[in-house]
PQR file of N, CA, C, O and H, with PARSE charges and radii, in Angstrom:
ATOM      1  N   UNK A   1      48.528  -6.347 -52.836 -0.4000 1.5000
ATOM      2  CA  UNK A   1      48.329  -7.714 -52.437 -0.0000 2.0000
ATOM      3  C   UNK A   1      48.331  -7.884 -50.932  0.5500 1.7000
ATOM      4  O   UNK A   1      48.572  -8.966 -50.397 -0.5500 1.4000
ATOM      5  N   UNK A   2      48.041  -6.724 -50.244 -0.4000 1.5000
ATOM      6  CA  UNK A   2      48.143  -6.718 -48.498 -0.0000 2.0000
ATOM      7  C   UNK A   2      47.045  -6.937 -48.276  0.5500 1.7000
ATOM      8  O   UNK A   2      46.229  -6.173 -48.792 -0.5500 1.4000
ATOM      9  H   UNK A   2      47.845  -5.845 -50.679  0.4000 1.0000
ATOM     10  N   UNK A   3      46.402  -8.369 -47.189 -0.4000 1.5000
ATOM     11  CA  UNK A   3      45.131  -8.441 -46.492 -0.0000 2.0000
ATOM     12  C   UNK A   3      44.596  -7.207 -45.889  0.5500 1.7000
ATOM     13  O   UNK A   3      43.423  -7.000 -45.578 -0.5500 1.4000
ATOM     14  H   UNK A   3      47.065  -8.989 -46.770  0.4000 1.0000
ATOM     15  N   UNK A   4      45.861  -6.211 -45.733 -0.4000 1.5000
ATOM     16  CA  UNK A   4      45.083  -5.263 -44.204 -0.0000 2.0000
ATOM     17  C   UNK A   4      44.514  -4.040 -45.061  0.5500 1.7000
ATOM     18  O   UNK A   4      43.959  -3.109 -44.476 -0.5500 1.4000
ATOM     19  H   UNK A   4      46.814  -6.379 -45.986  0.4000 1.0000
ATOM     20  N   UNK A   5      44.655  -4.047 -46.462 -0.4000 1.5000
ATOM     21  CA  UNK A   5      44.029  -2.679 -46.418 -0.0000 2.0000
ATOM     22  C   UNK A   5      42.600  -3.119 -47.105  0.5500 1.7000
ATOM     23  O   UNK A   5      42.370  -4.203 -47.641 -0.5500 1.4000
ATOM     24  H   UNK A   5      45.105  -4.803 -46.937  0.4000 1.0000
ATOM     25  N   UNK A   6      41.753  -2.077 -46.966 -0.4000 1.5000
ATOM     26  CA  UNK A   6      40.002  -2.143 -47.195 -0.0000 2.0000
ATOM     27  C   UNK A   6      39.519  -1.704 -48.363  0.5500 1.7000
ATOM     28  O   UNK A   6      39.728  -0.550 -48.738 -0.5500 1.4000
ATOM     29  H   UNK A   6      41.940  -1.196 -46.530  0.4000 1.0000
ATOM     30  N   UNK A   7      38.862  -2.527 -49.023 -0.4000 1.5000
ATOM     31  CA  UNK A   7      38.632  -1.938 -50.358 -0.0000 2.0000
ATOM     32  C   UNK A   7      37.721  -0.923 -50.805  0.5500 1.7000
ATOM     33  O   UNK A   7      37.590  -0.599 -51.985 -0.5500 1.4000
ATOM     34  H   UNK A   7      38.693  -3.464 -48.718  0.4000 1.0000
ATOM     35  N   UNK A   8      36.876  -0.255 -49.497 -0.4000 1.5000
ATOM     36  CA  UNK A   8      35.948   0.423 -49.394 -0.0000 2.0000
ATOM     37  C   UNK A   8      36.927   1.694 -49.569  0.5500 1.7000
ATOM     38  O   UNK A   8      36.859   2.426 -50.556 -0.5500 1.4000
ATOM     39  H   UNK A   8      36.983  -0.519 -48.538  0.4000 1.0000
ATOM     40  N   UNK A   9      38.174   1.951 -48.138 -0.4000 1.5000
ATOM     41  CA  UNK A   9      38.721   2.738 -47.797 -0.0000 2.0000
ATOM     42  C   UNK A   9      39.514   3.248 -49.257  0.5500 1.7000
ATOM     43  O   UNK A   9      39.366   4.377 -49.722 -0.5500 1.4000
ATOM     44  H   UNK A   9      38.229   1.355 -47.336  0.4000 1.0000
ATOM     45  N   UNK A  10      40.189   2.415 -49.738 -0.4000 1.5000
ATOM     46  CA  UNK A  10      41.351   2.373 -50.681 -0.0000 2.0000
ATOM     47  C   UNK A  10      40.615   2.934 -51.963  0.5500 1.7000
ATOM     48  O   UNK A  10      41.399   3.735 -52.473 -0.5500 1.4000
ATOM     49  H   UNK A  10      40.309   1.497 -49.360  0.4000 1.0000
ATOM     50  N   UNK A  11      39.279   2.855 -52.818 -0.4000 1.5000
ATOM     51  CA  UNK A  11      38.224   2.870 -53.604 -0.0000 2.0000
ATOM     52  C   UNK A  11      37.735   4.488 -53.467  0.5500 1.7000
ATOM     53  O   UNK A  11      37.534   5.204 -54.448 -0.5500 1.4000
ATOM     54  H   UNK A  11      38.642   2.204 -52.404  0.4000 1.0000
ATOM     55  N   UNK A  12      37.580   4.929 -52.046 -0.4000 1.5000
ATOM     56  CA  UNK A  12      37.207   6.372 -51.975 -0.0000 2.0000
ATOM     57  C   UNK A  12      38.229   7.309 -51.698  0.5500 1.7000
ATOM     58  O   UNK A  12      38.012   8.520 -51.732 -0.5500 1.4000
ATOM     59  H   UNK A  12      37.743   4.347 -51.249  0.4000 1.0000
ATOM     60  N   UNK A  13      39.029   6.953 -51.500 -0.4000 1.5000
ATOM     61  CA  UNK A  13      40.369   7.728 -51.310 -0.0000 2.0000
ATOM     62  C   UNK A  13      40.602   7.808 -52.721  0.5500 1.7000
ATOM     63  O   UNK A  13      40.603   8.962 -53.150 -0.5500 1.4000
ATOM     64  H   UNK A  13      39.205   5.970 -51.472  0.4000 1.0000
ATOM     65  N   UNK A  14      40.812   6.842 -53.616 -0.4000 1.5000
ATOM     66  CA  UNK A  14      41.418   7.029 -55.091 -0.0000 2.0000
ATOM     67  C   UNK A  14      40.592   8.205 -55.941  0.5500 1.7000
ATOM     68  O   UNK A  14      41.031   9.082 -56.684 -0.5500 1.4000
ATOM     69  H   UNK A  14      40.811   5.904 -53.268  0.4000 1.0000
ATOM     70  N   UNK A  15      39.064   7.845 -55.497 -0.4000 1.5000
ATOM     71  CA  UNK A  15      38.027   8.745 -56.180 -0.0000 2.0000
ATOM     72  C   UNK A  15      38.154  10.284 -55.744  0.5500 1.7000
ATOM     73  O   UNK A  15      38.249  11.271 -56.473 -0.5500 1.4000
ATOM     74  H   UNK A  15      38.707   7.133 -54.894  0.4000 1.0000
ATOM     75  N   UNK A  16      38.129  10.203 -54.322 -0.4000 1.5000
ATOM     76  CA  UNK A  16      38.999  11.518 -54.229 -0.0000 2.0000
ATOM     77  C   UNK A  16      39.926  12.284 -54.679  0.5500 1.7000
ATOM     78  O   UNK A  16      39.644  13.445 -54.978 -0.5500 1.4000
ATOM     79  H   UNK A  16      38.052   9.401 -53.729  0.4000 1.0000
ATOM     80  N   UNK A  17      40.879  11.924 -54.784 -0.4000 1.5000
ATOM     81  CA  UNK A  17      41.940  11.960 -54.741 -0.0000 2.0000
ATOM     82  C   UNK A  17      42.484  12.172 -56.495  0.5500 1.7000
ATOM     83  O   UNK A  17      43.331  13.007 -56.808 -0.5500 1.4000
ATOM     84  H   UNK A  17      41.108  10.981 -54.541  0.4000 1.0000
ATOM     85  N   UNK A  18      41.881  11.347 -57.377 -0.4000 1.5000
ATOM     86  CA  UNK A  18      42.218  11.253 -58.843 -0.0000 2.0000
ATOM     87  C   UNK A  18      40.789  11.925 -59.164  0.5500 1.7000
ATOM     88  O   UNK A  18      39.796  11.223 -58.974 -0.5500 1.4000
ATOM     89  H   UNK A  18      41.192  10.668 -57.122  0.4000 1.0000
ATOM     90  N   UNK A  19      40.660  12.945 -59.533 -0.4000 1.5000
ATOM     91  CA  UNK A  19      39.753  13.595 -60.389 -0.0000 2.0000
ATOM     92  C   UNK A  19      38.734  12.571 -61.320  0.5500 1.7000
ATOM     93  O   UNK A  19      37.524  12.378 -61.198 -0.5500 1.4000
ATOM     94  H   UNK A  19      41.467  13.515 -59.687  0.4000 1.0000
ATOM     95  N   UNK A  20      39.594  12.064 -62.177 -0.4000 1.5000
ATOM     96  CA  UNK A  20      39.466  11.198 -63.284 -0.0000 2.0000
ATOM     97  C   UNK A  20      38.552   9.818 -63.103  0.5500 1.7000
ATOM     98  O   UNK A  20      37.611   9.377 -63.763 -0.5500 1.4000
ATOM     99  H   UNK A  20      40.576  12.221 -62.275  0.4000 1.0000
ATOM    100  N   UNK A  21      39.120   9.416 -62.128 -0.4000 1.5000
ATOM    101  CA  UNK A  21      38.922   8.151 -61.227 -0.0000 2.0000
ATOM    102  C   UNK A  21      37.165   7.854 -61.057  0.5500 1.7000
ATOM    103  O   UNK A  21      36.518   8.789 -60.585 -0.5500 1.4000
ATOM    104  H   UNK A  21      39.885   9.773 -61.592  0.4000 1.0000
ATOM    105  N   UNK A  22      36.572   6.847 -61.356 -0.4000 1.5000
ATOM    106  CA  UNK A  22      35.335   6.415 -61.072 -0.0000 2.0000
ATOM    107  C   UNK A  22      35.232   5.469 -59.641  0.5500 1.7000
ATOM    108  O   UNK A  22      36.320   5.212 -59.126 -0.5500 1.4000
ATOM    109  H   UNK A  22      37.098   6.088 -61.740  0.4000 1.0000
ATOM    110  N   UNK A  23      34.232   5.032 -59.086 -0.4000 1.5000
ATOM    111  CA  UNK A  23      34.208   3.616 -58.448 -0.0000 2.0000
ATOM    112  C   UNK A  23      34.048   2.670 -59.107  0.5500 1.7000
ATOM    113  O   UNK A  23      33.348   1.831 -58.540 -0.5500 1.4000
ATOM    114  H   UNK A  23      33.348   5.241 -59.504  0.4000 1.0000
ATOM    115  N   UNK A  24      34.400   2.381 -60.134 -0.4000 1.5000
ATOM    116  CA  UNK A  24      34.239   0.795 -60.988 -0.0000 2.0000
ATOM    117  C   UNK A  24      35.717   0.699 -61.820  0.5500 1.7000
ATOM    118  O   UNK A  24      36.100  -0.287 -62.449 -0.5500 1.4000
ATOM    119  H   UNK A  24      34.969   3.063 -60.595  0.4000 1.0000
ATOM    120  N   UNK A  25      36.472   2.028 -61.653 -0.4000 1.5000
ATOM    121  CA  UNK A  25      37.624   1.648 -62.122 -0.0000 2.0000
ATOM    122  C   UNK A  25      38.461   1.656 -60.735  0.5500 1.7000
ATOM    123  O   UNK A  25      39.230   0.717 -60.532 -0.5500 1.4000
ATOM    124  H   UNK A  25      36.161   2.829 -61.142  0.4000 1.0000
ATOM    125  N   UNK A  26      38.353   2.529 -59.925 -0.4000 1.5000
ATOM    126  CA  UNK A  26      39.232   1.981 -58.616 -0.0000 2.0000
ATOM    127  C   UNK A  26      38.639   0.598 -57.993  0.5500 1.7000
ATOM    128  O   UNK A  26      39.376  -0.099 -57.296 -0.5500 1.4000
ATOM    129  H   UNK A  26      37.728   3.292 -60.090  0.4000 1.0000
ATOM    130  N   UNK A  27      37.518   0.279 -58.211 -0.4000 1.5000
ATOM    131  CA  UNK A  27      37.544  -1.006 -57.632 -0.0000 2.0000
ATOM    132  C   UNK A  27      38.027  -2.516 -58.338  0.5500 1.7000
ATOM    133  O   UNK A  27      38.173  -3.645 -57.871 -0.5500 1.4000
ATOM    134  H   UNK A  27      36.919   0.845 -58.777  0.4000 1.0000
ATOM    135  N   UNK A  28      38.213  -1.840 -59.892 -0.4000 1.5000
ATOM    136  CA  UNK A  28      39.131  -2.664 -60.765 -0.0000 2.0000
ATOM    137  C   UNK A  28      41.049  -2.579 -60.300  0.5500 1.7000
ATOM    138  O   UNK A  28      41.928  -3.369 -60.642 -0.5500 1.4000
ATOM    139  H   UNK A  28      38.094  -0.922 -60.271  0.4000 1.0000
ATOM    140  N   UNK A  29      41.103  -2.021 -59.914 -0.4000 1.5000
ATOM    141  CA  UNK A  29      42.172  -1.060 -59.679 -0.0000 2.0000
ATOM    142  C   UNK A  29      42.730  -1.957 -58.437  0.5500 1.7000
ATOM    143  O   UNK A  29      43.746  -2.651 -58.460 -0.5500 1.4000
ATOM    144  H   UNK A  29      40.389  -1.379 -59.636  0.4000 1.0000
ATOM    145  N   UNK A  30      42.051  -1.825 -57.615 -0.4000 1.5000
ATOM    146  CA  UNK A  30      42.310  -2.175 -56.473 -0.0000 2.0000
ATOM    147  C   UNK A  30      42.471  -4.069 -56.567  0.5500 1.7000
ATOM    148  O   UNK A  30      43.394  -4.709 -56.064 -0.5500 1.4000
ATOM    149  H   UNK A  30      41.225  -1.261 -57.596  0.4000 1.0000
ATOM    150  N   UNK A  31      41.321  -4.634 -57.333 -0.4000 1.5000
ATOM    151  CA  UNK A  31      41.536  -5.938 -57.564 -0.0000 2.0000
ATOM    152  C   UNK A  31      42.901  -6.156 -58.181  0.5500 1.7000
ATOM    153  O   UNK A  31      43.382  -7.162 -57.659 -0.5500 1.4000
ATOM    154  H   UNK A  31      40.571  -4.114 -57.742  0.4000 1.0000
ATOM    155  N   UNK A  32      43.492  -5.782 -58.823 -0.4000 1.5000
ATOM    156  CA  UNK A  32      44.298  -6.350 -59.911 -0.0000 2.0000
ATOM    157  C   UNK A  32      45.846  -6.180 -58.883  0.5500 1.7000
ATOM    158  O   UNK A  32      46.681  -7.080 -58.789 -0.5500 1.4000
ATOM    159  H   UNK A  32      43.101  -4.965 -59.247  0.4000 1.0000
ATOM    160  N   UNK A  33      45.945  -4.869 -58.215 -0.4000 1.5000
ATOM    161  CA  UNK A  33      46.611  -4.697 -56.912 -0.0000 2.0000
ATOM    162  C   UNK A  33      46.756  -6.262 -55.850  0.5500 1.7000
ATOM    163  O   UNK A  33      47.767  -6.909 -55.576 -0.5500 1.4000
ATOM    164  H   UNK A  33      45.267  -4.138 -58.292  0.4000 1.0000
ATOM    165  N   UNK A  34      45.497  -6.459 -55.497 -0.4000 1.5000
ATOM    166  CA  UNK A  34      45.441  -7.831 -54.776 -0.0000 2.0000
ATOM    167  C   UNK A  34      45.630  -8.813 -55.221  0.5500 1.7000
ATOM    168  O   UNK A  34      46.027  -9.733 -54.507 -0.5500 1.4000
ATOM    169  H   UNK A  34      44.675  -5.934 -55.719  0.4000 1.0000
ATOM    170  N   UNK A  35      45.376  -9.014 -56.830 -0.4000 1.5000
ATOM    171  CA  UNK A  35      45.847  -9.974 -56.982 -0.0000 2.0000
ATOM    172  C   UNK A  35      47.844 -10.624 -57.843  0.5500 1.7000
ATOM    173  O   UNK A  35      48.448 -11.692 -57.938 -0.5500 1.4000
ATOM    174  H   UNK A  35      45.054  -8.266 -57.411  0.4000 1.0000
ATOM    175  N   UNK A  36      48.107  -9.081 -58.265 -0.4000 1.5000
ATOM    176  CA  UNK A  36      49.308  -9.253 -58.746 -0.0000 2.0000
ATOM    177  C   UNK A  36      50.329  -8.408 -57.839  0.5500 1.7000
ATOM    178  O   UNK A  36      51.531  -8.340 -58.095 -0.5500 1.4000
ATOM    179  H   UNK A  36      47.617  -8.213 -58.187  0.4000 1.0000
ATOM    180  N   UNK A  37      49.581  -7.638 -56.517 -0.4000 1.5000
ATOM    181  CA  UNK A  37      50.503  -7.002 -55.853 -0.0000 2.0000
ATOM    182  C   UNK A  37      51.071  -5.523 -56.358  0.5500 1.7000
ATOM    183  O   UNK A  37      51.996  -4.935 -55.797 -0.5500 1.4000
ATOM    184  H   UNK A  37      48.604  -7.694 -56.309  0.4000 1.0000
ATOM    185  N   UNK A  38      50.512  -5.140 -57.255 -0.4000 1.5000
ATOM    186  CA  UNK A  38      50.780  -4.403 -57.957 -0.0000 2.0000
ATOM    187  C   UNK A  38      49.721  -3.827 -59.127  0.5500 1.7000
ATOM    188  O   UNK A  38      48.990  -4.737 -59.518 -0.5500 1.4000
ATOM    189  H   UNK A  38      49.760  -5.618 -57.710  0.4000 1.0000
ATOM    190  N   UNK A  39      49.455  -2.517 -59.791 -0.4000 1.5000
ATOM    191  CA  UNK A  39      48.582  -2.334 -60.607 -0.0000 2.0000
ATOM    192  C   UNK A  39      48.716  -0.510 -60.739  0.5500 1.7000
ATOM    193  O   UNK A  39      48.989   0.189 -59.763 -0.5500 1.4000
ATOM    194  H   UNK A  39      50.049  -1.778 -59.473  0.4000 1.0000
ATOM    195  N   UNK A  40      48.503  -0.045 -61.913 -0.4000 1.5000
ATOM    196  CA  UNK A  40      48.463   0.979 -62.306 -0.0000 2.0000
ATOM    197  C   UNK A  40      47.458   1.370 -62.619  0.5500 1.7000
ATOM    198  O   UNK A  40      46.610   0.856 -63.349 -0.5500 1.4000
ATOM    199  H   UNK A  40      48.281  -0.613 -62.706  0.4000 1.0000
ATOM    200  N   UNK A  41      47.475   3.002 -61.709 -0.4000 1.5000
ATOM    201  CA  UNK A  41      46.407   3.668 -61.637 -0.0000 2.0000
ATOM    202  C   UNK A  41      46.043   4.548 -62.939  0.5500 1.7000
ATOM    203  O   UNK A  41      44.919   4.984 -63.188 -0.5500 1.4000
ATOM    204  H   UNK A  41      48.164   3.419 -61.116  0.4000 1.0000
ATOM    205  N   UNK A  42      47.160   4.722 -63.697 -0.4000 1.5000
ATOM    206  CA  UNK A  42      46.828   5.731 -64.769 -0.0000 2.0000
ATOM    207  C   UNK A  42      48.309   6.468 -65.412  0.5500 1.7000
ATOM    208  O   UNK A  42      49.443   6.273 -64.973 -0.5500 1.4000
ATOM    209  H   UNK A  42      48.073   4.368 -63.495  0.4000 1.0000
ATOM    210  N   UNK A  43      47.961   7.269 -66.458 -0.4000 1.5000
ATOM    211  CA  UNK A  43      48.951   8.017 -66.777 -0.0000 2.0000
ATOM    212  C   UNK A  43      48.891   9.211 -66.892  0.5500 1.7000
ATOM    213  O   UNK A  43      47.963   9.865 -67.367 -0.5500 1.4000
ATOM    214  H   UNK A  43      47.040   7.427 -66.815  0.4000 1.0000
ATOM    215  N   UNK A  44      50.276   9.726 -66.290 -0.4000 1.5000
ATOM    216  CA  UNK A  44      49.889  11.431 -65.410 -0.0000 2.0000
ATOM    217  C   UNK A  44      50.656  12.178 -65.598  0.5500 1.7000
ATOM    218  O   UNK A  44      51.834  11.823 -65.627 -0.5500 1.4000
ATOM    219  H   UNK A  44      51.030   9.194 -65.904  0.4000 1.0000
ATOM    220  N   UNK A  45      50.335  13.370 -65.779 -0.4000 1.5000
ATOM    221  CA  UNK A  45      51.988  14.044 -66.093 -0.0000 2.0000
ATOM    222  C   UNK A  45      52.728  14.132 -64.769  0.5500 1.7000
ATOM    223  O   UNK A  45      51.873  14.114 -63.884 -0.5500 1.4000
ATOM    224  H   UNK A  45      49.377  13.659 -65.756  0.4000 1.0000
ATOM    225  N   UNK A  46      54.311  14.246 -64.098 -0.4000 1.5000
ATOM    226  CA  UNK A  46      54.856  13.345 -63.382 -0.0000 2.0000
ATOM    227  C   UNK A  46      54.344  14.610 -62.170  0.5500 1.7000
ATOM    228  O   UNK A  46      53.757  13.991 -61.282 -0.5500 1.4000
ATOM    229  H   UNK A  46      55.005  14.260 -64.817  0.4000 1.0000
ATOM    230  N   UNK A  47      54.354  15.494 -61.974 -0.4000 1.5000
ATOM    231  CA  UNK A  47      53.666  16.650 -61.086 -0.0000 2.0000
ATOM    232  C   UNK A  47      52.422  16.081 -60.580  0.5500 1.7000
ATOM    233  O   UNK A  47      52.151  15.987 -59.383 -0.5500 1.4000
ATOM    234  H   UNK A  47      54.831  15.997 -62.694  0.4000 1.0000
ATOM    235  N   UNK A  48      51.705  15.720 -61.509 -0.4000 1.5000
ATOM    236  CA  UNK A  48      50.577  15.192 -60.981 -0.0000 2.0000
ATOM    237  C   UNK A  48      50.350  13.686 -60.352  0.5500 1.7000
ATOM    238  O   UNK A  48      49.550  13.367 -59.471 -0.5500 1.4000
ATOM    239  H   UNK A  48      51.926  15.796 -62.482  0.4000 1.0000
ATOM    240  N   UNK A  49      51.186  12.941 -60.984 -0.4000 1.5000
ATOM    241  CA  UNK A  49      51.412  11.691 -60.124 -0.0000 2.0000
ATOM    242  C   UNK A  49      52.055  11.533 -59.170  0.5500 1.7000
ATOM    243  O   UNK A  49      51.744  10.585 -58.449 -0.5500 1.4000
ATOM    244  H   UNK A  49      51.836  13.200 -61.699  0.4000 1.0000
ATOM    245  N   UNK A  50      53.272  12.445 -58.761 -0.4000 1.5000
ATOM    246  CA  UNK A  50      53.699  12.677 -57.231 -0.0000 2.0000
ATOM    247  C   UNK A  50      52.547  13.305 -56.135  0.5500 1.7000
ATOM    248  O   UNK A  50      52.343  13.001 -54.960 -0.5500 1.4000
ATOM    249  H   UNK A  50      53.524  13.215 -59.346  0.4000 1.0000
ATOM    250  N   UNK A  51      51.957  14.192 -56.915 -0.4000 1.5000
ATOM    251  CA  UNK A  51      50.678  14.948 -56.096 -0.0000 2.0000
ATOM    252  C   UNK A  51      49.865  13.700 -55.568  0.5500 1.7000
ATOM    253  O   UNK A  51      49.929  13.420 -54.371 -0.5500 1.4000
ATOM    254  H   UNK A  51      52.122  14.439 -57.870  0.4000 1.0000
ATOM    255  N   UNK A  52      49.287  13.130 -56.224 -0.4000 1.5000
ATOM    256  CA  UNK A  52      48.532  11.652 -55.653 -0.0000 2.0000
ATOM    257  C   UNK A  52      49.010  10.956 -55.043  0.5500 1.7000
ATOM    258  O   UNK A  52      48.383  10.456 -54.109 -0.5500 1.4000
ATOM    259  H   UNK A  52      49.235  13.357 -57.197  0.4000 1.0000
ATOM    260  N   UNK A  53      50.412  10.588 -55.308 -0.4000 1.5000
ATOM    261  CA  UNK A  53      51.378   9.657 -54.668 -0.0000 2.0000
ATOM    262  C   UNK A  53      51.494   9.986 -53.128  0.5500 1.7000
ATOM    263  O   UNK A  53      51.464   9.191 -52.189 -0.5500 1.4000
ATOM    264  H   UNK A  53      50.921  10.995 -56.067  0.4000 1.0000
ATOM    265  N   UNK A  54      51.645  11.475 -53.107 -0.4000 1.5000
ATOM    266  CA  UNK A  54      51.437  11.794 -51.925 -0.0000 2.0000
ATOM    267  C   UNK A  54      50.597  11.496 -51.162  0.5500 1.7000
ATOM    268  O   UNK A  54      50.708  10.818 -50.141 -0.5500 1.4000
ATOM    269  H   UNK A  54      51.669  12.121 -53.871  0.4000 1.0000
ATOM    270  N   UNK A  55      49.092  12.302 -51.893 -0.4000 1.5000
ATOM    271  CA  UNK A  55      47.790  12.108 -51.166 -0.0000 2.0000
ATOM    272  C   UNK A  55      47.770  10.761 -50.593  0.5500 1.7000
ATOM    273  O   UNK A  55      47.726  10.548 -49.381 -0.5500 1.4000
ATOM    274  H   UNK A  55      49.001  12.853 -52.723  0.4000 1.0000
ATOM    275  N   UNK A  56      47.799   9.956 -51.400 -0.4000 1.5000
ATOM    276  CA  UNK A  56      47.730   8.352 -50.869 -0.0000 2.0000
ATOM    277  C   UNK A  56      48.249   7.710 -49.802  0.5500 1.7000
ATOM    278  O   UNK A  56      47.780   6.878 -49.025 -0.5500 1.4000
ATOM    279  H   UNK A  56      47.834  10.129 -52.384  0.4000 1.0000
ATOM    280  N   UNK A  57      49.596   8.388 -49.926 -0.4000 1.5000
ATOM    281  CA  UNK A  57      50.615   7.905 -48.920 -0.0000 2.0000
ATOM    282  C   UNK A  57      50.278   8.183 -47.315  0.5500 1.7000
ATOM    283  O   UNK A  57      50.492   7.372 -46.414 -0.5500 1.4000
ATOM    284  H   UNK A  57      49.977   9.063 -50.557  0.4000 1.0000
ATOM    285  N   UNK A  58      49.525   9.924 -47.109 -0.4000 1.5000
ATOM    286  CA  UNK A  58      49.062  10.502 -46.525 -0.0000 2.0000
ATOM    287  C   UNK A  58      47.831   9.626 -46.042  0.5500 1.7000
ATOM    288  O   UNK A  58      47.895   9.566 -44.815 -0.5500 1.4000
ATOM    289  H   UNK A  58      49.351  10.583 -47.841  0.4000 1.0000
ATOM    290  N   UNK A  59      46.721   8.915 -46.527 -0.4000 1.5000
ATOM    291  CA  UNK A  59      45.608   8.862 -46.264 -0.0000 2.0000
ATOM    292  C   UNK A  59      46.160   7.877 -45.309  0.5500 1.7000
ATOM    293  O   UNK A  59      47.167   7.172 -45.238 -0.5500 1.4000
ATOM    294  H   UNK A  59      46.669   8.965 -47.524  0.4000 1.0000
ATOM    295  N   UNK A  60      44.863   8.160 -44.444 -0.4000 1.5000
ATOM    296  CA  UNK A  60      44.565   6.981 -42.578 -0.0000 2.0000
ATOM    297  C   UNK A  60      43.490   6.080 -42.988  0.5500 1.7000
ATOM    298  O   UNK A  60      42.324   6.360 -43.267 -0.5500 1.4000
ATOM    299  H   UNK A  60      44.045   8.732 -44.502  0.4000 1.0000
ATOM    300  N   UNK A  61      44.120   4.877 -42.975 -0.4000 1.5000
ATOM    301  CA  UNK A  61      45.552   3.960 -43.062 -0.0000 2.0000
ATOM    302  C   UNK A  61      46.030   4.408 -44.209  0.5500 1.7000
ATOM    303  O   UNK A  61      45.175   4.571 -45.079 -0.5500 1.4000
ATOM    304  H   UNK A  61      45.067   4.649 -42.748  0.4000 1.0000
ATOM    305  N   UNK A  62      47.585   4.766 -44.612 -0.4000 1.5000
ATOM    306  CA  UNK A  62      48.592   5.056 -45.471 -0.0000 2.0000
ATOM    307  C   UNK A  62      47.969   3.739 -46.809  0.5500 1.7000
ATOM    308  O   UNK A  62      47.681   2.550 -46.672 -0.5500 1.4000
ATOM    309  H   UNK A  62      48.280   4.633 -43.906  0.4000 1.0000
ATOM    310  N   UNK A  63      47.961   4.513 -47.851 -0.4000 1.5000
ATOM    311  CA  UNK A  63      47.794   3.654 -49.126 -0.0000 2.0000
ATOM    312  C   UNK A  63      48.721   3.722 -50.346  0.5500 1.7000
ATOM    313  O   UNK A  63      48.557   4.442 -51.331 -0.5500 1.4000
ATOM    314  H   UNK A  63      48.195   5.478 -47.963  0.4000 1.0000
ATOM    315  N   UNK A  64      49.928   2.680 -50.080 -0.4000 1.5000
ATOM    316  CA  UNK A  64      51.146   2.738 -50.403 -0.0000 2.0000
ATOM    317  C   UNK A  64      51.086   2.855 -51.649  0.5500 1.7000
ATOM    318  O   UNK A  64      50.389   2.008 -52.208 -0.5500 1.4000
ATOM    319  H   UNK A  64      50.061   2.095 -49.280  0.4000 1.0000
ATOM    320  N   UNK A  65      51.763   3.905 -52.534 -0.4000 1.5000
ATOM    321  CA  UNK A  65      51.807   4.133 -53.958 -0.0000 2.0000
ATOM    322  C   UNK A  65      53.169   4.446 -54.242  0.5500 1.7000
ATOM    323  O   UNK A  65      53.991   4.846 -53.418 -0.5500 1.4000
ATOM    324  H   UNK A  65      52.330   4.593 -52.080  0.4000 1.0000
ATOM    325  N   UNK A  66      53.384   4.213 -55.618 -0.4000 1.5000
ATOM    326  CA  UNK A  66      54.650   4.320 -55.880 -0.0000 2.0000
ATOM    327  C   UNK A  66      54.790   5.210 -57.832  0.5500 1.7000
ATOM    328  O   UNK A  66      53.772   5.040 -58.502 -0.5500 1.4000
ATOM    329  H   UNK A  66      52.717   3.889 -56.287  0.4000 1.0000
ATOM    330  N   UNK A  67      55.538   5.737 -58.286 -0.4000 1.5000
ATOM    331  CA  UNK A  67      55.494   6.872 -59.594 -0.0000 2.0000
ATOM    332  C   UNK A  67      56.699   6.192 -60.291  0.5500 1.7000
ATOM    333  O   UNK A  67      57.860   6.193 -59.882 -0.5500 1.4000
ATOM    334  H   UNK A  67      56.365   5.876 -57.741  0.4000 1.0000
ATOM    335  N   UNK A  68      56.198   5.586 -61.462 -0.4000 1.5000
ATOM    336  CA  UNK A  68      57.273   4.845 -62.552 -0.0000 2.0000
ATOM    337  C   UNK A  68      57.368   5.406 -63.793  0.5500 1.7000
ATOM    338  O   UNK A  68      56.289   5.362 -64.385 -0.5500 1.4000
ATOM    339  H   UNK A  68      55.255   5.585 -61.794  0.4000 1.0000
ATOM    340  N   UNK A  69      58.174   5.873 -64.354 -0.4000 1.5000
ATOM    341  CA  UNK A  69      58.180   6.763 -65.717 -0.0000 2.0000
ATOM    342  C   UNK A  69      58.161   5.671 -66.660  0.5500 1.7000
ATOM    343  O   UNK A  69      58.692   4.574 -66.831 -0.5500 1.4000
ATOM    344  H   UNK A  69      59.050   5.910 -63.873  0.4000 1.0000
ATOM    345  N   UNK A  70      57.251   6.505 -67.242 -0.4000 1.5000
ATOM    346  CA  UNK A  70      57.033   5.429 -69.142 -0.0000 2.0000
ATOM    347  C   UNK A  70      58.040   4.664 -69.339  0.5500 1.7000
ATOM    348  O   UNK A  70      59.153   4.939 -68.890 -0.5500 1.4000
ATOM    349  H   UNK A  70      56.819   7.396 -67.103  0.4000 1.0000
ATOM    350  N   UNK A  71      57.807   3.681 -69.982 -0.4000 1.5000
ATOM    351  CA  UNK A  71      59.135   3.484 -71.158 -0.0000 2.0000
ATOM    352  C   UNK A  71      58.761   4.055 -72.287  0.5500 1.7000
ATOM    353  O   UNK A  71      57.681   3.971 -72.872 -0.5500 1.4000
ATOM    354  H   UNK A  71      56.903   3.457 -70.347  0.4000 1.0000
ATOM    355  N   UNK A  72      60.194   4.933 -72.697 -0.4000 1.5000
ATOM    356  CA  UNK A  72      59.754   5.465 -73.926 -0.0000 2.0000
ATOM    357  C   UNK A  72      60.287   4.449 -75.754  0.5500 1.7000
ATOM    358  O   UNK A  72      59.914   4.895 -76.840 -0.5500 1.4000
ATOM    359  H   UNK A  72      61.072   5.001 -72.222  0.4000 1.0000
TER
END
């Protein structure tokens, strides 16, 4: 839900970054982010969602992500 980040930037980084990932689902992705501040990218085994978590965190400008375990 942050004005400053770019949805171009944030959209190709994810596609990068998530194998899986299309441009019509990160740009869904990214909306639902802006508008609830929040939004989930997927479900990962937890190795692999720190791995991204990283990448993201890493990318210029930093694209803040965060790794929440299921409820089981």
């Amino acid at each position: 839900g942050d004005d400053a980040y770019d949805q171009a930037h944030v959209v190709e980084r994810m596609c990068e970054i998530m194998e899986d990932m299309d441009e019509a689902q990160a740009a869904s992705i990214y909306k639902q982010a802006q508008a609830g501040g929040a939004a989930m990218c997927g479900k990962y085994p937890l190795e692999h969602a720190e791995m991204y978590k990283e990448q993201l965190i890493r990318s210029d400008p930093m694209i803040f992500s965060d790794v929440e375990e299921e409820n089981k």
